[in-house]
BALODO-748496 format. One record per residue: residue in three letters; x, y negated, z of N, C-alpha, C, CB in turn; residue number from 0. Coordinates in steps of 0.2 Angstrom, whole numbers, plus 5000, padded with zeros to 4 digits. Glycine has a CB too. Layout:
# BALODO-748496
+--------+--------+---------+------+---------+----------+-------+--------+---------+------+---------+----------+-------+--------+
| rodren | n_east | n_north | n_up | ca_east | ca_north | ca_up | c_east | c_north | c_up | cb_east | cb_north | cb_up | fidren |
+--------+--------+---------+------+---------+----------+-------+--------+---------+------+---------+----------+-------+--------+
|    ALA |      X |       Y |    Z |       X |        Y |     Z |      X |       Y |    Z |       X |        Y |     Z |    NUM |
...
+--------+--------+---------+------+---------+----------+-------+--------+---------+------+---------+----------+-------+--------+
//
This chain:
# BALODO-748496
+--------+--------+---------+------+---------+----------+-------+--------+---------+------+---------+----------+-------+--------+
| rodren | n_east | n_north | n_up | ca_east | ca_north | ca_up | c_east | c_north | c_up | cb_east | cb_north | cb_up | fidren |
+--------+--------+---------+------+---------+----------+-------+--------+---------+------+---------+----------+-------+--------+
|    UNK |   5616 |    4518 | 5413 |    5611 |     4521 |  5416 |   5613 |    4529 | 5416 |    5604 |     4521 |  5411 |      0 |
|    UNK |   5610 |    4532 | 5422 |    5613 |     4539 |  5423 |   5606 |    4545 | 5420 |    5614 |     4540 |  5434 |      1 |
|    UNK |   5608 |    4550 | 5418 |    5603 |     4556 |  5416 |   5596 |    4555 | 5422 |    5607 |     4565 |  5417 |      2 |
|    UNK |   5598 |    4553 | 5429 |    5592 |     4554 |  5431 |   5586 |    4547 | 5432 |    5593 |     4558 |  5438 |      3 |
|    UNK |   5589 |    4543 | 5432 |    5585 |     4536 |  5431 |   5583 |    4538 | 5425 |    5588 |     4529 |  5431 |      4 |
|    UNK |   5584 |    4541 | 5418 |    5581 |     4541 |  5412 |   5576 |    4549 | 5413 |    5587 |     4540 |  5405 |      5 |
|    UNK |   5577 |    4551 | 5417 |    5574 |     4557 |  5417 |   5569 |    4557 | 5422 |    5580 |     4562 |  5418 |      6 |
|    UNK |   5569 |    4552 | 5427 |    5564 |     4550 |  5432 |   5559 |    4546 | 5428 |    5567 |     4547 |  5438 |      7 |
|    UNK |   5562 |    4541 | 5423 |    5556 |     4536 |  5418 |   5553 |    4542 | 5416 |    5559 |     4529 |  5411 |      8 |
|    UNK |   5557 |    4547 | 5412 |    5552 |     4551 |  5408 |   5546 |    4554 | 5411 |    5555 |     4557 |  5406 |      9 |
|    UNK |   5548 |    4557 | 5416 |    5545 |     4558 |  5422 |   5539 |    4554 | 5423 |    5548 |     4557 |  5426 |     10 |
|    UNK |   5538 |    4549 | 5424 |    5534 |     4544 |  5427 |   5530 |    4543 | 5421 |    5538 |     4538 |  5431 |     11 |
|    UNK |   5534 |    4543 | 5414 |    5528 |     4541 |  5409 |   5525 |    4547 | 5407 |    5531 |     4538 |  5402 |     12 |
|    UNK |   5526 |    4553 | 5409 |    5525 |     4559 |  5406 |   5517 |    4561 | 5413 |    5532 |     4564 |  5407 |     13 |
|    UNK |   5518 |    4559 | 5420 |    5513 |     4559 |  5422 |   5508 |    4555 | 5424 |    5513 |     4561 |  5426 |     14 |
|    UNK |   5510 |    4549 | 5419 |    5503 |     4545 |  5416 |   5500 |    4546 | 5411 |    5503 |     4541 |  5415 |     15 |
|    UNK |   5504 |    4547 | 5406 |    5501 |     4553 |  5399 |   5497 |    4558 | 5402 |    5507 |     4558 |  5394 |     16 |
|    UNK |   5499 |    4561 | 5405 |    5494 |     4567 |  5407 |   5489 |    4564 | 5414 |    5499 |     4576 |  5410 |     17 |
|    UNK |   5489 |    4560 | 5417 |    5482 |     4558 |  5419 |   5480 |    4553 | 5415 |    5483 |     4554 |  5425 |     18 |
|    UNK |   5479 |    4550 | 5411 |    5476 |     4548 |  5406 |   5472 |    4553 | 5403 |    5479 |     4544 |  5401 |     19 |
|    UNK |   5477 |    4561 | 5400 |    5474 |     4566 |  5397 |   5467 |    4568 | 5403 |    5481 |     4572 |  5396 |     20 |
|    UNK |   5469 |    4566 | 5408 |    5464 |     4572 |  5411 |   5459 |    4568 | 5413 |    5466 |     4577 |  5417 |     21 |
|    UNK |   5457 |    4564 | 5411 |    5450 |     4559 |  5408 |   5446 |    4564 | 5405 |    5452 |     4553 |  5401 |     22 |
|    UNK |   5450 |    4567 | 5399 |    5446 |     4571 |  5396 |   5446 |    4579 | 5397 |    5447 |     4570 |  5390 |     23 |
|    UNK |   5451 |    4580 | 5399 |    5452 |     4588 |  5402 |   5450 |    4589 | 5409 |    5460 |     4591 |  5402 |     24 |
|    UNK |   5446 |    4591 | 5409 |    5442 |     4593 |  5418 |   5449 |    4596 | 5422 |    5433 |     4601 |  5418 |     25 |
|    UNK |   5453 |    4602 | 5418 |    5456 |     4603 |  5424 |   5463 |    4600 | 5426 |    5457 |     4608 |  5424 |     26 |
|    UNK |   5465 |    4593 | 5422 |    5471 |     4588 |  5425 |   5467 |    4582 | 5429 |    5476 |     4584 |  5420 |     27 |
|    UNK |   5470 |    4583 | 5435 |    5466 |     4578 |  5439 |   5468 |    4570 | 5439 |    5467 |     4580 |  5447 |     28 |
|    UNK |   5467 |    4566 | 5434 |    5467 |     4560 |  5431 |   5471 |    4554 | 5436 |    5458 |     4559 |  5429 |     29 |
|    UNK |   5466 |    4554 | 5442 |    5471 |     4548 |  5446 |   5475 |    4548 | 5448 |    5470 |     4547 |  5450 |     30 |
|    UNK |   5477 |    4557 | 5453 |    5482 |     4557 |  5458 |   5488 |    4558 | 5450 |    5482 |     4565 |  5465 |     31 |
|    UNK |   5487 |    4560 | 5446 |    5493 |     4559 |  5440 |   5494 |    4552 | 5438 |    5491 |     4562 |  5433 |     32 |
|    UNK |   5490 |    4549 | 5438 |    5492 |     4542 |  5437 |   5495 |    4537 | 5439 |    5489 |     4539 |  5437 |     33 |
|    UNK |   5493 |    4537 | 5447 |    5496 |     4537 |  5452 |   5500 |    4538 | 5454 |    5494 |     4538 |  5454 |     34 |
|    UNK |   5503 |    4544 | 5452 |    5509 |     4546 |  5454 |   5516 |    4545 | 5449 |    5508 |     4554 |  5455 |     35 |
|    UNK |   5512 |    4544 | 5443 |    5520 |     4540 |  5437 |   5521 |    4534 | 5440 |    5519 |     4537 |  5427 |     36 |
|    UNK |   5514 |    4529 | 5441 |    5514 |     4523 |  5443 |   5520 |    4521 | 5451 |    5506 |     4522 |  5445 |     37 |
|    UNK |   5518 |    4526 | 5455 |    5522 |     4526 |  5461 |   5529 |    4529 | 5460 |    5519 |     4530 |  5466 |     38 |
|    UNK |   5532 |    4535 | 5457 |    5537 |     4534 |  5453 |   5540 |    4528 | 5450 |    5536 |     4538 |  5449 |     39 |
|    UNK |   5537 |    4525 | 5446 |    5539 |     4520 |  5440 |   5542 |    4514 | 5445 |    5533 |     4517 |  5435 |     40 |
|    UNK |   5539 |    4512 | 5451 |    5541 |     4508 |  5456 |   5546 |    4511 | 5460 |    5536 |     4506 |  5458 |     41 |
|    UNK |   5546 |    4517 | 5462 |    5551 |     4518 |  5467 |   5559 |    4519 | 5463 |    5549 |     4525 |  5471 |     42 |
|    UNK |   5559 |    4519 | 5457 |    5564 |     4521 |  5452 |   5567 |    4511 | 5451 |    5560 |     4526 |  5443 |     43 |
|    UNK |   5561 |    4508 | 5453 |    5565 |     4500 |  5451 |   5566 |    4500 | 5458 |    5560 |     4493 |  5448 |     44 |
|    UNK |   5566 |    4503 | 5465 |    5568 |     4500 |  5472 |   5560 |    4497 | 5473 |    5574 |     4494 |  5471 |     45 |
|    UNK |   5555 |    4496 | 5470 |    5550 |     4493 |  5472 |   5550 |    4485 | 5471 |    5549 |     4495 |  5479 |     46 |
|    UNK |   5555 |    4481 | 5466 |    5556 |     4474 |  5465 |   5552 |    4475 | 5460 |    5563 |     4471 |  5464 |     47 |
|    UNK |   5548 |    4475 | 5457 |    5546 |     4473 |  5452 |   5535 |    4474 | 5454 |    5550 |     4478 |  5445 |     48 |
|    UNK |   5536 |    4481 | 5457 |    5529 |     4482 |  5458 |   5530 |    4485 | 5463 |    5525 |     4485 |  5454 |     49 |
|    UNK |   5529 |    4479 | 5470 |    5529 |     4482 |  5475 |   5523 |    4485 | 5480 |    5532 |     4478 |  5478 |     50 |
|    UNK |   5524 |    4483 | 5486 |    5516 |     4487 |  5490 |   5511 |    4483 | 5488 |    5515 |     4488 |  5499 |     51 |
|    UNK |   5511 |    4479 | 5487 |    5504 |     4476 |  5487 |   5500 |    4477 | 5481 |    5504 |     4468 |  5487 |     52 |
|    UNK |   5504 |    4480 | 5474 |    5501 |     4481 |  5469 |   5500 |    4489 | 5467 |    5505 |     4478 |  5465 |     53 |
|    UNK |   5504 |    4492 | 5473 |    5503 |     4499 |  5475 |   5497 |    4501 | 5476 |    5507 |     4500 |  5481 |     54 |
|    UNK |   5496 |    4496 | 5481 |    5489 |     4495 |  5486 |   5485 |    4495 | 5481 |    5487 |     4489 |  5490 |     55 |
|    UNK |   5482 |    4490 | 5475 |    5479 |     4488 |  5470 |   5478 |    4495 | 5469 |    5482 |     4484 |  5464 |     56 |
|    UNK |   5483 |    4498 | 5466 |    5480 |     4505 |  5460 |   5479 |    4510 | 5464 |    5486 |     4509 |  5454 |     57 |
|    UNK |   5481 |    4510 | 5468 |    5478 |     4515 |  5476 |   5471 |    4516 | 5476 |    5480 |     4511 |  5485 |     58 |
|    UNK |   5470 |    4510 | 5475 |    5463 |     4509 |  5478 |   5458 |    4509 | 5472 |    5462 |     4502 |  5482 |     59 |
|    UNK |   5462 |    4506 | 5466 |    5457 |     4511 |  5458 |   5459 |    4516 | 5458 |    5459 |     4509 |  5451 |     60 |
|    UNK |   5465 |    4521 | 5459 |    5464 |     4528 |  5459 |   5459 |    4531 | 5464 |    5470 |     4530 |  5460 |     61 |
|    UNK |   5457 |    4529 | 5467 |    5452 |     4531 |  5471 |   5447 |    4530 | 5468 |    5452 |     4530 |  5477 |     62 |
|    UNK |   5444 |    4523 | 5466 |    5438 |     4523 |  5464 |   5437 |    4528 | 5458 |    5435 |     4517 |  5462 |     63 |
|    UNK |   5444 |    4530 | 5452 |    5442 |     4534 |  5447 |   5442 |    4540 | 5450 |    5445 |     4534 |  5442 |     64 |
|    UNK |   5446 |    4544 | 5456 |    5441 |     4551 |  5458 |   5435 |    4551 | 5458 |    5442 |     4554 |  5463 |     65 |
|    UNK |   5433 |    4545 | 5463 |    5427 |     4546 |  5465 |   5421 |    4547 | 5458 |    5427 |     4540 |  5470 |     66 |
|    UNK |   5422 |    4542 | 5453 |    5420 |     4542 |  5448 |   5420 |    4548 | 5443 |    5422 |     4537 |  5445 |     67 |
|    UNK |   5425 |    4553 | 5442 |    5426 |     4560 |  5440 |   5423 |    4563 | 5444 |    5433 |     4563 |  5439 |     68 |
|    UNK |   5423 |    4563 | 5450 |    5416 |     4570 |  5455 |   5412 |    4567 | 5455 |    5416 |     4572 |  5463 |     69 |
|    UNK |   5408 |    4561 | 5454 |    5402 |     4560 |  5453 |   5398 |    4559 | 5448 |    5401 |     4557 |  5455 |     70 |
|    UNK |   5401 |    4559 | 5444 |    5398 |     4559 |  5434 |   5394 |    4561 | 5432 |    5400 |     4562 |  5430 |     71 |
|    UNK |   5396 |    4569 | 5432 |    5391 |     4573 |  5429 |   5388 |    4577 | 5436 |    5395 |     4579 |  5422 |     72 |
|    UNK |   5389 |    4576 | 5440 |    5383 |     4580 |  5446 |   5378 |    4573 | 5445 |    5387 |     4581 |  5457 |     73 |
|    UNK |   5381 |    4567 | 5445 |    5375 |     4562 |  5446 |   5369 |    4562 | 5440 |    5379 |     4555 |  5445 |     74 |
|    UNK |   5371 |    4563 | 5433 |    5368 |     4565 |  5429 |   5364 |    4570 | 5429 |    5370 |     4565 |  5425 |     75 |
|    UNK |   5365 |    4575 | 5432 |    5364 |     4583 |  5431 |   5356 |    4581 | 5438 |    5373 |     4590 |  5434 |     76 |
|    UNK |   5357 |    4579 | 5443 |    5352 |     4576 |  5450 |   5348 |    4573 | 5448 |    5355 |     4571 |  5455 |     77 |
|    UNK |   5349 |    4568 | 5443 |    5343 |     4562 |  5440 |   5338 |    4569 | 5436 |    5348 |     4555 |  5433 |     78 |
|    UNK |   5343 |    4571 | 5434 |    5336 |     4576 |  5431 |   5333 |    4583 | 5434 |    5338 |     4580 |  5424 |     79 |
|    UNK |   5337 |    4584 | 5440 |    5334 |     4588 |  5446 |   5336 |    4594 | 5443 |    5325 |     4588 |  5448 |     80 |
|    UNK |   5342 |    4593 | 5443 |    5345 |     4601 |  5441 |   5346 |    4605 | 5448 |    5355 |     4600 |  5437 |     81 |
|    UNK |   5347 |    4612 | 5445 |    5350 |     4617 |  5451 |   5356 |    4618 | 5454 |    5349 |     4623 |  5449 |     82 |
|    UNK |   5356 |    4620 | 5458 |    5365 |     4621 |  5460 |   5368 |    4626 | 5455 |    5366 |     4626 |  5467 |     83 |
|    UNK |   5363 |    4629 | 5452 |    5365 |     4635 |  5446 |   5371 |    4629 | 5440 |    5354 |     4639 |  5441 |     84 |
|    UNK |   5363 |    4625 | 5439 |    5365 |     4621 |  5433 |   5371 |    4616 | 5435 |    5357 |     4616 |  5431 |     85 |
|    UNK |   5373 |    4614 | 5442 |    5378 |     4610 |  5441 |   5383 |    4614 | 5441 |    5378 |     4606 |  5443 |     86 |
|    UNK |   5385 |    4621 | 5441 |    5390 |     4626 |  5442 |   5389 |    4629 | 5435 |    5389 |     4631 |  5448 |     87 |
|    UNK |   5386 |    4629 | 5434 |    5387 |     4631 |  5425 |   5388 |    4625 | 5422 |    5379 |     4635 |  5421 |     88 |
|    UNK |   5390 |    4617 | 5421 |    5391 |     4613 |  5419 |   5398 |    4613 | 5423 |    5386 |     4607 |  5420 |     89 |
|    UNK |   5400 |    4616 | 5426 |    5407 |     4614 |  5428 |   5410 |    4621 | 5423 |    5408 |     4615 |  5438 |     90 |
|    UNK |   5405 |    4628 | 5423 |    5410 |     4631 |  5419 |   5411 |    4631 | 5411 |    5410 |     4637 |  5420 |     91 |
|    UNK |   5405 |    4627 | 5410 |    5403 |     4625 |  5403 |   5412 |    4620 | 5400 |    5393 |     4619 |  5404 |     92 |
|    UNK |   5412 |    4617 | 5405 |    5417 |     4611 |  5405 |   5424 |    4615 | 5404 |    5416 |     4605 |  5412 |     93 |
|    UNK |   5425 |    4620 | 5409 |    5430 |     4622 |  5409 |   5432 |    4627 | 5404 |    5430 |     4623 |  5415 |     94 |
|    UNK |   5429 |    4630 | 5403 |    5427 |     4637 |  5397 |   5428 |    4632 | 5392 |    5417 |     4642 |  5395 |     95 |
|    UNK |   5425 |    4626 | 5390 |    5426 |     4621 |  5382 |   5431 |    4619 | 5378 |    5424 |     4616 |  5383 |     96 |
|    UNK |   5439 |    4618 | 5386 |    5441 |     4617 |  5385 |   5448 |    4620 | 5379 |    5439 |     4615 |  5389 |     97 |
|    UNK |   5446 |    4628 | 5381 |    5447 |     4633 |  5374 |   5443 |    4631 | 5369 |    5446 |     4642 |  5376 |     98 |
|    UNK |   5439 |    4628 | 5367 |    5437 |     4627 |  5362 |   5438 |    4620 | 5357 |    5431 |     4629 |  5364 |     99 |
|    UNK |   5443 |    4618 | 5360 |    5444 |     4612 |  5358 |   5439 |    4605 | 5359 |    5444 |     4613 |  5353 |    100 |
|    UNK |   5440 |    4600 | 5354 |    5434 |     4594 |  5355 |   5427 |    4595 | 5354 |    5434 |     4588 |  5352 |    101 |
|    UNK |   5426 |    4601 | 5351 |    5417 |     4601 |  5351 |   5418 |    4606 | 5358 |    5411 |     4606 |  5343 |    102 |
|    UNK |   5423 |    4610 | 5360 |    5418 |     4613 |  5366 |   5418 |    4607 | 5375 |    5424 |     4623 |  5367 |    103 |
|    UNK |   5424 |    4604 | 5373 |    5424 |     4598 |  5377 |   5417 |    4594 | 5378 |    5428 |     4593 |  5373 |    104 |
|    UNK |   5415 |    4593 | 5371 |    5408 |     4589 |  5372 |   5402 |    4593 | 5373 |    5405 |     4584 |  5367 |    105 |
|    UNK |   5403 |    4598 | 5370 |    5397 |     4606 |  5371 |   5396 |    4608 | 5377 |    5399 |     4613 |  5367 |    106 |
|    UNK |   5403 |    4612 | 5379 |    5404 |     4613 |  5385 |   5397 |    4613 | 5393 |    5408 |     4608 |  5385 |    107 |
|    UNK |   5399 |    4606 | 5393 |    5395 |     4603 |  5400 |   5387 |    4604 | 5398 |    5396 |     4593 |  5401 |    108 |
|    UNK |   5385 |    4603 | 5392 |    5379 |     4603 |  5392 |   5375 |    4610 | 5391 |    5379 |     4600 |  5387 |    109 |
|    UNK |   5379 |    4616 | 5387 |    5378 |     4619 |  5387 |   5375 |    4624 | 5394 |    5382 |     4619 |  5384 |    110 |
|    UNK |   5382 |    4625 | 5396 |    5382 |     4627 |  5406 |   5377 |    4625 | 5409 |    5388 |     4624 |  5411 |    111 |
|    UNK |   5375 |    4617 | 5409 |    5370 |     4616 |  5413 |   5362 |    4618 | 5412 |    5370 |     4610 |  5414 |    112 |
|    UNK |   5361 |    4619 | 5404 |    5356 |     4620 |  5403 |   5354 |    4631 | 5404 |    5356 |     4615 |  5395 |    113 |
|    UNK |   5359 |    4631 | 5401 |    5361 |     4638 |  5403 |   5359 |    4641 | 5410 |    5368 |     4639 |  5403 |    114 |
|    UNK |   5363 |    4636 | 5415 |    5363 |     4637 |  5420 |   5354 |    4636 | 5425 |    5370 |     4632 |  5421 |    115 |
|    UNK |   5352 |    4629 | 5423 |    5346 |     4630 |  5422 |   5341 |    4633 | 5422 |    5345 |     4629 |  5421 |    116 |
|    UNK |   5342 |    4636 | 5415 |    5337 |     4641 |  5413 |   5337 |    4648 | 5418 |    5338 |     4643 |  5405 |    117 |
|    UNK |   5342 |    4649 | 5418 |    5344 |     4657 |  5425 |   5341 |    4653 | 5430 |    5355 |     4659 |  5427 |    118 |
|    UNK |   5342 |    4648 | 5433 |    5339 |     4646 |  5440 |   5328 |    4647 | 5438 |    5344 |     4637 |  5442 |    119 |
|    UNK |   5327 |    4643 | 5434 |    5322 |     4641 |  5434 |   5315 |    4646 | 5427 |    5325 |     4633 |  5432 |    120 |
|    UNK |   5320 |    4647 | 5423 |    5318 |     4649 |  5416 |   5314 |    4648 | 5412 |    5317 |     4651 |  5415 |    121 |
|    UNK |   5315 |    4639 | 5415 |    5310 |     4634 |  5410 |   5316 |    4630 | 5406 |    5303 |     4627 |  5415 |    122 |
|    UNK |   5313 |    4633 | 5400 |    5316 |     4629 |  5395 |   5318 |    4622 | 5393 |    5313 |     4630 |  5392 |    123 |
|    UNK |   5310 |    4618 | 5394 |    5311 |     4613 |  5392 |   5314 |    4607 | 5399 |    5305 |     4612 |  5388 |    124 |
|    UNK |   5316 |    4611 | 5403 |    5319 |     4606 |  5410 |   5327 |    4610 | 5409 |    5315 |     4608 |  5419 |    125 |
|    UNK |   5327 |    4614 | 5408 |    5334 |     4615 |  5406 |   5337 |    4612 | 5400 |    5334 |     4621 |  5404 |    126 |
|    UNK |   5334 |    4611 | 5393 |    5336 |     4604 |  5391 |   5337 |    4599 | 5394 |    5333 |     4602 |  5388 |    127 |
|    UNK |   5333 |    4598 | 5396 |    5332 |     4592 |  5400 |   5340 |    4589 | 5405 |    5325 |     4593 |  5405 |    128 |
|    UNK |   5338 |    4595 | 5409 |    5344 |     4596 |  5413 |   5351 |    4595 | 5411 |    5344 |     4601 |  5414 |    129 |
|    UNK |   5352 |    4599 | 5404 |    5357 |     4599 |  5401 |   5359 |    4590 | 5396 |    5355 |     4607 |  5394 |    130 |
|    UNK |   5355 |    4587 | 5393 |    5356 |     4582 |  5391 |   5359 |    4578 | 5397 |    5350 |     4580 |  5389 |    131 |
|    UNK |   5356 |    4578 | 5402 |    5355 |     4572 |  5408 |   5363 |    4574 | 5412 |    5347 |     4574 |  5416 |    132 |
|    UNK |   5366 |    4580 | 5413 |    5372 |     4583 |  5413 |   5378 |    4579 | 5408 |    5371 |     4592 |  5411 |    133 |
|    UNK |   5376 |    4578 | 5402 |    5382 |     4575 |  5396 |   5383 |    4570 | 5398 |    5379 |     4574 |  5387 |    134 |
|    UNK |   5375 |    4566 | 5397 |    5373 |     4559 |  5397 |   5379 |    4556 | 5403 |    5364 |     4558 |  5398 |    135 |
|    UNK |   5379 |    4560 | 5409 |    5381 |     4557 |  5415 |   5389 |    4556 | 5414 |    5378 |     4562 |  5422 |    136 |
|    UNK |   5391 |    4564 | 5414 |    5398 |     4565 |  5408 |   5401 |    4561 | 5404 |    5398 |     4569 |  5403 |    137 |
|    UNK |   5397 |    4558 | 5400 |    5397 |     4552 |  5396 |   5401 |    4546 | 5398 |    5393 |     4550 |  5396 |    138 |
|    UNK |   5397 |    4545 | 5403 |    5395 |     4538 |  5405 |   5403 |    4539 | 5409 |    5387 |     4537 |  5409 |    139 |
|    UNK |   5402 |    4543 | 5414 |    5408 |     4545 |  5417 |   5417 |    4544 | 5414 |    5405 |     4552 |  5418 |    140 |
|    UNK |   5414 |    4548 | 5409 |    5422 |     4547 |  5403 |   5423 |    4542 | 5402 |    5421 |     4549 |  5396 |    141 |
|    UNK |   5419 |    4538 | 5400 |    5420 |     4533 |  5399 |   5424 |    4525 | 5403 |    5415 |     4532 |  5397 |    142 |
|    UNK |   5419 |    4526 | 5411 |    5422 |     4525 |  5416 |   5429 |    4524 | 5418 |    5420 |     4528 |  5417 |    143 |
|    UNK |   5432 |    4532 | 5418 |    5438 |     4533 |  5420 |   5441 |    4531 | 5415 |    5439 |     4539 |  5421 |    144 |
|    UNK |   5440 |    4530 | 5408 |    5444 |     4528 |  5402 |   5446 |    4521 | 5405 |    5440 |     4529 |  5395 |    145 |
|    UNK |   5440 |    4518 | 5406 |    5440 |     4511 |  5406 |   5447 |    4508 | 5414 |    5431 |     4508 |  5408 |    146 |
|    UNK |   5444 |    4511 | 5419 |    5448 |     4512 |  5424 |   5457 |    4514 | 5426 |    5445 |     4514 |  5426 |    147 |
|    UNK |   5456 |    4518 | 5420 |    5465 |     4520 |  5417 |   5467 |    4516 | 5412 |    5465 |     4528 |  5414 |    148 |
|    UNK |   5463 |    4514 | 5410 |    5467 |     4508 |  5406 |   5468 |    4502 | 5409 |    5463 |     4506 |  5401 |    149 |
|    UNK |   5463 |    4500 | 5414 |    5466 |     4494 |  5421 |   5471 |    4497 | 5424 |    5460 |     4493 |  5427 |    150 |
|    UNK |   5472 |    4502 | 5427 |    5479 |     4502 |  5431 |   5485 |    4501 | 5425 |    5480 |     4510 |  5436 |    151 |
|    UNK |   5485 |    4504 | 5418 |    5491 |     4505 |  5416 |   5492 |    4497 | 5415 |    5492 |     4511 |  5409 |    152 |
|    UNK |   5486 |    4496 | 5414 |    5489 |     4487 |  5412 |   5491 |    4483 | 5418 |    5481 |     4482 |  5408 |    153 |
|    UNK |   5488 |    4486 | 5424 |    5493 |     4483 |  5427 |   5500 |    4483 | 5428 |    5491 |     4482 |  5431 |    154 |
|    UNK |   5499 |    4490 | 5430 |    5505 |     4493 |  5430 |   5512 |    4489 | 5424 |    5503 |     4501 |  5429 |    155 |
|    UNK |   5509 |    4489 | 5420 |    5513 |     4486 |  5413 |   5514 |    4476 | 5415 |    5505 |     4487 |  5404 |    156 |
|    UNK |   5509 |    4474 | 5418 |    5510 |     4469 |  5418 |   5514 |    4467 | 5424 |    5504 |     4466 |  5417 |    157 |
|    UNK |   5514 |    4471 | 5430 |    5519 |     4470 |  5435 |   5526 |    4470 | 5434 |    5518 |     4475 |  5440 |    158 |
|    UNK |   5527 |    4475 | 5431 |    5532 |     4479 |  5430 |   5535 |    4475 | 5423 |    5529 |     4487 |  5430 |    159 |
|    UNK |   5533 |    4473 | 5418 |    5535 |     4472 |  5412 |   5536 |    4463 | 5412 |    5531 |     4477 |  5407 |    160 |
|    UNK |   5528 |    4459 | 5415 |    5529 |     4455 |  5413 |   5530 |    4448 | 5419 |    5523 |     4456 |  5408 |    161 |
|    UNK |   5534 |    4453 | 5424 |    5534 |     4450 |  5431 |   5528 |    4445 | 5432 |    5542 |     4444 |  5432 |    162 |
|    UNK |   5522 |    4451 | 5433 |    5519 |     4448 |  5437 |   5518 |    4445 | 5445 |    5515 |     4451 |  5435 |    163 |
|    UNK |   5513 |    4440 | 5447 |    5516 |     4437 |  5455 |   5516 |    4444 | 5460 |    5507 |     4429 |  5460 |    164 |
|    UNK |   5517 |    4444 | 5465 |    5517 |     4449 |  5470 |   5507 |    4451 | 5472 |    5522 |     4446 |  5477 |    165 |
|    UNK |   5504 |    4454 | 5475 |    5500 |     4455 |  5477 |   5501 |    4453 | 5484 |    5499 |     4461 |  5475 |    166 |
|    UNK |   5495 |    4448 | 5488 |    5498 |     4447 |  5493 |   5494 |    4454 | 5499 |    5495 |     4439 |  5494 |    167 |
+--------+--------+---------+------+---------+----------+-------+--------+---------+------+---------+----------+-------+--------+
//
């Protein structure tokens, strides 16, 4: 094996570590990273082991988990009739949190929107509100994309590792 096949697997494992990471870190974008070890990891075998059709597969879950990371916490934050304020202070709530480690991670979003709320509105108790419905959606969302990154890597694992059939 030559330095750069081992150095292209690192590669490829290293930007699915960090799209898995950015499940939880708003600012690594979770799919196209996943996606992109995954597409690596097959262009480094020639594409015999996991070819287009299974390409296609995670293509097409990488997309539903963007879509699922941009719609999360706006979706939660709407159900409660947040402001534009509130969902832009939930983005910086999220993003600010992330200096703060795993409470500012989960604080974060909630914080901002309710914050953000209150400056738009300067009712209190809908800014709670707001702010919960912001997490809650975040939540759910995380969880989501967890679930979904853990489907592609398994497949990816199962193509690739356990010669799975081809995707027609």
């Amino acid at each position: 094996m030559d330095f750069l096949y081992i150095g292209g697997w690192l590669l490829a494992v290293l930007l699915m570590l960090a799209g898995f990471a950015g499940n939880l870190l708003p600012l690594l974008p979770s799919a196209p990273l996943l996606f992109a070890g995954c597409l690596l990891g097959a262009w480094l075998d020639d594409f015999k082991r996991l070819g287009w059709g299974w390409l296609g597969v995670l293509l097409v879950l990488a997309i539903i988990l963007q879509v699922v990371d941009f719609v999360s916490g706006a979706w939660g934050a709407k159900k409660a009739g947040a402001s534009r304020q509130a969902v832009i202070g939930a983005t910086l709530g999220a993003i600010v949190g992330i200096f703060a480690g795993i409470p500012g991670l989960i604080l974060g979003p909630f914080v901002g929107a309710a914050v953000g709320e209150w400056m738009a509105s300067g009712d209190t108790l809908k800014a709670g509100k707001v702010g919960a419905a912001t997490w809650l959606g975040l939540l759910i969302g995380t969880v989501a994309k967890v679930g979904l990154s853990l489907f592609m890597l398994g497949l990816f694992v199962l193509a690739y590792f356990l010669g799975a059939p081809s995707v027609p």
